[in-house]
Rosetta silent file (secondary structure, phi, psi, omega in degrees, C-alpha in Angstrom):
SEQUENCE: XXXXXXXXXXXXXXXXXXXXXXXXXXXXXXXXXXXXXXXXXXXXXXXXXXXXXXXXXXXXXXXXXXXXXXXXXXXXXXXXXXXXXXXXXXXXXXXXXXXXXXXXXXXXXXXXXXXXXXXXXXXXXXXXXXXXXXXXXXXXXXXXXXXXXXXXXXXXXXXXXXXXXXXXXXXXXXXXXXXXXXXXXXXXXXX
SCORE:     score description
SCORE:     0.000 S_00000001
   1 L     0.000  130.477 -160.877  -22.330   66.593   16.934 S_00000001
   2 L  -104.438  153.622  169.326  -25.815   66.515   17.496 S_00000001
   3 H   -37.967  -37.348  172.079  -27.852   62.968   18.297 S_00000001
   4 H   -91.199    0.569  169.082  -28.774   62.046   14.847 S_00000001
   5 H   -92.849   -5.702  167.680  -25.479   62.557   13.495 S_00000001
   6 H   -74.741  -40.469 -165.250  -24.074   60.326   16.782 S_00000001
   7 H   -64.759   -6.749 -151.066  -26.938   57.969   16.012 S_00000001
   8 H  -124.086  -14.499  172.073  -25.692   57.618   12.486 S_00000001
   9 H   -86.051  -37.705  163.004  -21.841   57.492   12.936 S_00000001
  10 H   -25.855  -70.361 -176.894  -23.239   54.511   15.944 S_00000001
  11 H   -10.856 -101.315  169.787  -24.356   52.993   12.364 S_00000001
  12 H    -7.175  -53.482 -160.745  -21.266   53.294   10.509 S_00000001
  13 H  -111.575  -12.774  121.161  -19.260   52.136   13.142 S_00000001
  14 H   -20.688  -47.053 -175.495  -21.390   48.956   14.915 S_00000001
  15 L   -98.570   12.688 -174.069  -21.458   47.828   11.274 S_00000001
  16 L    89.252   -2.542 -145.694  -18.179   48.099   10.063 S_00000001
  17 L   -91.356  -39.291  177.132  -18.729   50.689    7.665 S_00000001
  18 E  -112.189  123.562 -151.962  -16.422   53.007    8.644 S_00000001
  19 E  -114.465  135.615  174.824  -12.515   51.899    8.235 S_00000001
  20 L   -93.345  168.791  160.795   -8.639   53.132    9.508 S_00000001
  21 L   129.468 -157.608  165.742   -5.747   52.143    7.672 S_00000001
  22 L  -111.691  126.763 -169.127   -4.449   53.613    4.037 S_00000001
  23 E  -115.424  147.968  178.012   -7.244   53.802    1.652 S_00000001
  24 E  -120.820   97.099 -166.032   -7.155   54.538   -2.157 S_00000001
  25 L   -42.423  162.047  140.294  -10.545   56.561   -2.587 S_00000001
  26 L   -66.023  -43.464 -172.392  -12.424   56.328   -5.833 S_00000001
  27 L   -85.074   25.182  175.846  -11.497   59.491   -6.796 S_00000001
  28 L    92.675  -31.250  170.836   -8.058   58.434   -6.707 S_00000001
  29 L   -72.274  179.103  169.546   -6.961   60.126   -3.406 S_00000001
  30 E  -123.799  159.891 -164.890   -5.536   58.443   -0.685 S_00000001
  31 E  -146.687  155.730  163.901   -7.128   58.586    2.608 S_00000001
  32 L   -73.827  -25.190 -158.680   -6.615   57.050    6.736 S_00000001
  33 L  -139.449  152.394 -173.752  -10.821   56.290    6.615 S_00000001
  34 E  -147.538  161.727 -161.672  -12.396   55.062    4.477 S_00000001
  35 E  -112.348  103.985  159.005  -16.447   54.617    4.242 S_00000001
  36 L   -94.160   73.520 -166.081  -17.574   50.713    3.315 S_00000001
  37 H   -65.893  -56.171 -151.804  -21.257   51.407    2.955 S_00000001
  38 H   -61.984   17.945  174.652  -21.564   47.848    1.540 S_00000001
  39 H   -80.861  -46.195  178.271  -20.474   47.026    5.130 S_00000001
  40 H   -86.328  -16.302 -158.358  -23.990   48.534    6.242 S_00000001
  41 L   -98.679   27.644 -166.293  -25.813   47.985    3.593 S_00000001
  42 L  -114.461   -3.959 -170.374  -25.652   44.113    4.840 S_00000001
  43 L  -130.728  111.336 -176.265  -27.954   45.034    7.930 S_00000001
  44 H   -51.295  -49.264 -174.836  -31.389   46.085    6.828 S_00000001
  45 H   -57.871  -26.697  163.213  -32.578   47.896   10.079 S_00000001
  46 H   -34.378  -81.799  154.325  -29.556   50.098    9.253 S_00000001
  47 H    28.499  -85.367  154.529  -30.697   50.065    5.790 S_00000001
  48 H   -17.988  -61.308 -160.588  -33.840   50.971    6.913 S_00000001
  49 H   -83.202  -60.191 -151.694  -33.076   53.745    9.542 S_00000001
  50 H   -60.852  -19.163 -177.248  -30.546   55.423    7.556 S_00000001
  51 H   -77.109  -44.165  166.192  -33.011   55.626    4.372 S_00000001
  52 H   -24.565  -75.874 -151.673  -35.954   56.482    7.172 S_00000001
  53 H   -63.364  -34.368 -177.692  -33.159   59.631    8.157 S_00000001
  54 H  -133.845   48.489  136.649  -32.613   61.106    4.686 S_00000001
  55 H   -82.327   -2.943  157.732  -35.951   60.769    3.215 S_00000001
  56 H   -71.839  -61.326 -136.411  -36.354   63.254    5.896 S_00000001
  57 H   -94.749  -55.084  178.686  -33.832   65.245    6.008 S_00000001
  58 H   -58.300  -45.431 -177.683  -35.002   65.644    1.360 S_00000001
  59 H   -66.286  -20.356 -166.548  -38.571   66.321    2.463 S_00000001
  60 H   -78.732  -38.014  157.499  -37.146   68.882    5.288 S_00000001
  61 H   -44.632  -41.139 -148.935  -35.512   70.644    1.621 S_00000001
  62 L    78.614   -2.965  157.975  -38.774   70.670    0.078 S_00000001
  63 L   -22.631  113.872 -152.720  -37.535   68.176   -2.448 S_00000001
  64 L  -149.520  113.578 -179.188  -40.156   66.915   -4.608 S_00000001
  65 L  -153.004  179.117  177.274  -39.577   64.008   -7.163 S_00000001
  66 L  -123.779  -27.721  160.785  -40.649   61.251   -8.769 S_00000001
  67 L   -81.412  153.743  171.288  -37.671   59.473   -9.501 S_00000001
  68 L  -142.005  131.117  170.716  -34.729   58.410   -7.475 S_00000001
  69 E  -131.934  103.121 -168.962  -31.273   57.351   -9.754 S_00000001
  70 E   -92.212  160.488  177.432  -28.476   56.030   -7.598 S_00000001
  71 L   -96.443  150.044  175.440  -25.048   55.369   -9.795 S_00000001
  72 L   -81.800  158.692   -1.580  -23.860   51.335   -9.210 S_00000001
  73 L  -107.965  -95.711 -148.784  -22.496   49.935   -6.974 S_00000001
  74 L   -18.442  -56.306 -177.732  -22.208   52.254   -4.027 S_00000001
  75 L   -75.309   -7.182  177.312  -25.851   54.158   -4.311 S_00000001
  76 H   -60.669  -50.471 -171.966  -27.911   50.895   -5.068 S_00000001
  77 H   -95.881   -5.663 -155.162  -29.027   49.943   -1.951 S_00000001
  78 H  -112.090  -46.749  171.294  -29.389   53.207   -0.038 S_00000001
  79 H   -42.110  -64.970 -171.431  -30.981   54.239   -3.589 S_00000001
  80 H   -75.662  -48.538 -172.239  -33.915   51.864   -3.856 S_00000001
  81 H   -47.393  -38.108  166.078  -34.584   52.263    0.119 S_00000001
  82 H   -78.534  -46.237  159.279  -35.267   56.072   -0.715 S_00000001
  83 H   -36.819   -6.137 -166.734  -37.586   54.917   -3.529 S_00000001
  84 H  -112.624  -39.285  160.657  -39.389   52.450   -1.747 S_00000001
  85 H   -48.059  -45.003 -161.024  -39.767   55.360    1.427 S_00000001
  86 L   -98.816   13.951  176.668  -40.794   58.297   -0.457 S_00000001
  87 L    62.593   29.522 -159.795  -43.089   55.713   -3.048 S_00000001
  88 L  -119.986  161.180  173.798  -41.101   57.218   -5.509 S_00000001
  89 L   -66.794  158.913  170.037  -39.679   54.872   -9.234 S_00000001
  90 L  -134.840  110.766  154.622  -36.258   53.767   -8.906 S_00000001
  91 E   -76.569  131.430  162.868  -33.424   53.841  -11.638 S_00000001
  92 E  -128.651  172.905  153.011  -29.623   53.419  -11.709 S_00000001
  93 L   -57.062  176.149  100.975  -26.486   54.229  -13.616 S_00000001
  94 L  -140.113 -164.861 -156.944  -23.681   51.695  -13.909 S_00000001
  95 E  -104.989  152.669  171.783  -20.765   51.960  -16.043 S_00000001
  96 E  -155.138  149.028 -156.309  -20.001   50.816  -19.483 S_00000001
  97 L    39.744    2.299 -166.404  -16.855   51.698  -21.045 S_00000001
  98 L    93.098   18.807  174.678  -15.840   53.456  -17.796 S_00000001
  99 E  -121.538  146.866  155.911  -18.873   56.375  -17.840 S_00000001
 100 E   -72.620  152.134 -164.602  -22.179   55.860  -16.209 S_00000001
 101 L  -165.589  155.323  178.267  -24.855   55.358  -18.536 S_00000001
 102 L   -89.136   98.027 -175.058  -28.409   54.211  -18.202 S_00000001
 103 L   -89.099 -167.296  170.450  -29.017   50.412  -19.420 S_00000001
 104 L    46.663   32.603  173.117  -31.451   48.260  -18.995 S_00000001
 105 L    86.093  -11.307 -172.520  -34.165   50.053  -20.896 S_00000001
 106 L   -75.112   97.907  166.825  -34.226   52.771  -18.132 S_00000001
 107 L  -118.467 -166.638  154.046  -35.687   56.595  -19.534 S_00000001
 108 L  -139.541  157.029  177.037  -37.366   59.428  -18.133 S_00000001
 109 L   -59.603  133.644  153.417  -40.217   61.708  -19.237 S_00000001
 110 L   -36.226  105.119  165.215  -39.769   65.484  -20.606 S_00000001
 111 L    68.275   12.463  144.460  -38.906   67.203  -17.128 S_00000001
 112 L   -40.050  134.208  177.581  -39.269   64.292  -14.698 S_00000001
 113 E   -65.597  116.124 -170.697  -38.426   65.120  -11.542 S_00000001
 114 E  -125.806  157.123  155.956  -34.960   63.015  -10.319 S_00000001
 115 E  -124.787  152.866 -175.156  -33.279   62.875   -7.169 S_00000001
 116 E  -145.771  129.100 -159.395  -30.261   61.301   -7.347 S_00000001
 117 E  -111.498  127.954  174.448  -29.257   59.101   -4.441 S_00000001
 118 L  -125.518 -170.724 -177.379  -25.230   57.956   -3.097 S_00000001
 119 L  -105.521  -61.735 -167.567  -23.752   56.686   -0.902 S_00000001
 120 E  -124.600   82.889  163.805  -20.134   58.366    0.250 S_00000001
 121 E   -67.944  142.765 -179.522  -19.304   61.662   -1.794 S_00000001
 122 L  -137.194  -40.487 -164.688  -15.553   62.708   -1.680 S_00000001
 123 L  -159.492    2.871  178.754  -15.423   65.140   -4.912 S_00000001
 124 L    97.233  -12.969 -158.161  -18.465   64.585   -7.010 S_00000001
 125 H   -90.179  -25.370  142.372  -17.800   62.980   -9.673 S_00000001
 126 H   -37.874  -63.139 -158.748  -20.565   60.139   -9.747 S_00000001
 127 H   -94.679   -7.272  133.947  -23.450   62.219   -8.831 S_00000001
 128 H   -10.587  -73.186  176.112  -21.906   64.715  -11.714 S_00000001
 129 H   -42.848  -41.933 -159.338  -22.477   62.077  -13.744 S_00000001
 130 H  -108.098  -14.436  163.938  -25.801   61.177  -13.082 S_00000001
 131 H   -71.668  -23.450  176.137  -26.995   64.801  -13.031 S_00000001
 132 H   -45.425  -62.581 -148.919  -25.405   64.780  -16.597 S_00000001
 133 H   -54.815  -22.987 -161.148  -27.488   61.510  -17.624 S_00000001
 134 H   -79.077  -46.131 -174.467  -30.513   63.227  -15.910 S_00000001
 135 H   -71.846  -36.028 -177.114  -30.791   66.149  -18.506 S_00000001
 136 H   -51.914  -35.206  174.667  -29.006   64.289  -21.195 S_00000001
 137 H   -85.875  -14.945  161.371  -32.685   62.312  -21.213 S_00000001
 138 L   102.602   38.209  159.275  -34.516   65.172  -20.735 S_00000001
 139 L  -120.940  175.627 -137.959  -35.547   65.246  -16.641 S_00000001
 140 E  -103.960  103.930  167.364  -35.051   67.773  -14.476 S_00000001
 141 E   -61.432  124.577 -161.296  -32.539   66.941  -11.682 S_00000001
 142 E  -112.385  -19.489  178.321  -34.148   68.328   -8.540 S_00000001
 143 E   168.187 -177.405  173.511  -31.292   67.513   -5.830 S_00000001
 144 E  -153.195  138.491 -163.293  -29.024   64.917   -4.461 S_00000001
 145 E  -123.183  138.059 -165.639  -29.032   63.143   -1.018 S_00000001
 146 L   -75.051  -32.277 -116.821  -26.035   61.788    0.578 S_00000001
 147 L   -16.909  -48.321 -153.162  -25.381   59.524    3.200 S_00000001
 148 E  -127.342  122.042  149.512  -21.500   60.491    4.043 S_00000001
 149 E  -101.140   87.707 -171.214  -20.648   63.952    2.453 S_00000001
 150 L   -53.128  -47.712  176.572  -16.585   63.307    3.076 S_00000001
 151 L   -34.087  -29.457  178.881  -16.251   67.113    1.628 S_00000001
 152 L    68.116   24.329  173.750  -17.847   68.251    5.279 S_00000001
 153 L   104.788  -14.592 -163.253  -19.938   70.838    2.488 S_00000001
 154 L   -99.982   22.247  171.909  -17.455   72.062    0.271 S_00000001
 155 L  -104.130  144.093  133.854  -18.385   70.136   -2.824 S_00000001
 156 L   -78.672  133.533 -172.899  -20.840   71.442   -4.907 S_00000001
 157 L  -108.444  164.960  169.835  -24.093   70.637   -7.164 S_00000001
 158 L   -88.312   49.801 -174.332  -26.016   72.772   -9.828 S_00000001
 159 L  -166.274  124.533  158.764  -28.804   71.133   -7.249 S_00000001
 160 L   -44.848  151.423  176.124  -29.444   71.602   -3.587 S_00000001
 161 E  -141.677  157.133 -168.713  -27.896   68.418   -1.798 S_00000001
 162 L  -122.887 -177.584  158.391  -28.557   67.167    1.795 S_00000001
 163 L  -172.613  155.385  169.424  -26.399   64.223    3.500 S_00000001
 164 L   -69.818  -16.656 -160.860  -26.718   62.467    7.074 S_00000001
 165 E  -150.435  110.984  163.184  -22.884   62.856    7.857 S_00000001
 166 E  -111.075  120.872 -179.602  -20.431   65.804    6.694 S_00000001
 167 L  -142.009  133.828 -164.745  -17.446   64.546    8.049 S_00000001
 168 L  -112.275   92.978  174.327  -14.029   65.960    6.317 S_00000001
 169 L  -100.621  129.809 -161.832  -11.342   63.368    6.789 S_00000001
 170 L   -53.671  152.932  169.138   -7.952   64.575    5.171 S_00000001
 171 L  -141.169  162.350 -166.288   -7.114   62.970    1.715 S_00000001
 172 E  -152.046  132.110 -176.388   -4.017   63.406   -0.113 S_00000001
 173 L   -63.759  154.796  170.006   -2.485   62.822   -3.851 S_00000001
 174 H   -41.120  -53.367 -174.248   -0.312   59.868   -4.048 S_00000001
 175 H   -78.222   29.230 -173.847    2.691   61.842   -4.425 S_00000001
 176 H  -136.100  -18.963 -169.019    1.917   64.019   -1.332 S_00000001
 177 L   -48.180  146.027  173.498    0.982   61.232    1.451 S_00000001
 178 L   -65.074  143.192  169.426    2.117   61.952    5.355 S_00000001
 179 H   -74.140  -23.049  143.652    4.874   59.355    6.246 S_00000001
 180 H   -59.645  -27.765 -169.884    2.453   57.946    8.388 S_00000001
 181 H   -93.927  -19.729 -169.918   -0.390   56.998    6.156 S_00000001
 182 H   -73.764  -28.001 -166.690    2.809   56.130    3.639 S_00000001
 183 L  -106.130    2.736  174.212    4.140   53.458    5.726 S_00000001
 184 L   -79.413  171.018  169.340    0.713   51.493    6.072 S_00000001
 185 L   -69.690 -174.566 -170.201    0.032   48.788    3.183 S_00000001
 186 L  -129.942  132.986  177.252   -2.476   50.521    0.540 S_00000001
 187 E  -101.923  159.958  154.169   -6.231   49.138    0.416 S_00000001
 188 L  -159.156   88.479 -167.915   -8.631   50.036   -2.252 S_00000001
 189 L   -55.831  -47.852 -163.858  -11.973   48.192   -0.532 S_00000001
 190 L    71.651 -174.744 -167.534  -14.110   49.553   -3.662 S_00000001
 191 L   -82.646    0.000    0.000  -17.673   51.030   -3.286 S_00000001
């Protein structure tokens, strides 16, 4: 592990952010760790540094946008901090009927440039979404930036994607759990 991914698990775990026990994922898996960004996202110089680290780490891509669209609740604050770094507009998702969808008057231009910003990826299925919503309006989805990639790399976008942390902590379907993680109570913390 190289220094900025110690400096950034330091984060995580000074602020509470990252959690033991039995977790019930958003995507439905169950997991021992579990990622509480809104744990971090309560101490701005985190805030700060970690938004600092991967408006870097998108410019180090060659990333180039004008938008940034985080999906609620998990990508909101990590979202607007890379908008407010790179100077770039800021948009979100949140859900209505149980799909993300853009409200609040929120479009984009023919072939705007979007980045689309999250917090904790496990499988995809959020920033899916919001690459959907990005074409469905007619901009260009240009990439997606990370904090936590839980996959450790192995999910995939129709987009390059960066993240500060690939860290692959096992996850398992409910009907498959280890009799260890089986005999803790079951949390589900949300995003």
């Amino acid at each position: 592990m190289d220094a900025s991914q110690k400096e950034i698990l330091d984060i995580f775990t000074r602020t509470r952010a990252l959690l033991q026990g039995h977790f019930v994922l958003r995507s439905g898996l169950h997991s021992g760790h579990y990622f509480q960004c809104a744990q971090v996202c309560q101490d701005m110089a985190a805030v700060e540094r970690l938004g600092e680290l991967l408006v870097q780490k998108v410019r180090g891509q060659g990333l180039t946008f004008q938008t940034v669209l985080a999906p609620a609740m998990g990508g909101l604050v990590i979202g607007q901090e890379v908008a407010r770094r790179a100077k770039a507009r800021y948009i979100f998702a949140e859900k209505e009927n149980n799909v993300l969808v853009l409200r609040r008057g929120f479009t984009l231009s023919p072939g705007e440039p979007v980045l689309v910003v999250e917090d904790v990826v496990t499988r995809g299925g959020r920033v899916i979404e919001c690459l959907d919503i990005i074409r469905q309006a007619g901009g260009t989805p240009v990439g997606v930036a990370m904090l936590v990639d839980r996959s450790a790399g192995t999910t995939r976008f129709a987009v390059p994607a960066v993240s500060l942390l690939e860290l692959s902590f096992p996850t398992y379907a409910a009907d498959a759990l280890p009799a260890e993680l089986a005999k803790l109570p079951v949390q589900k913390p949300g995003s």
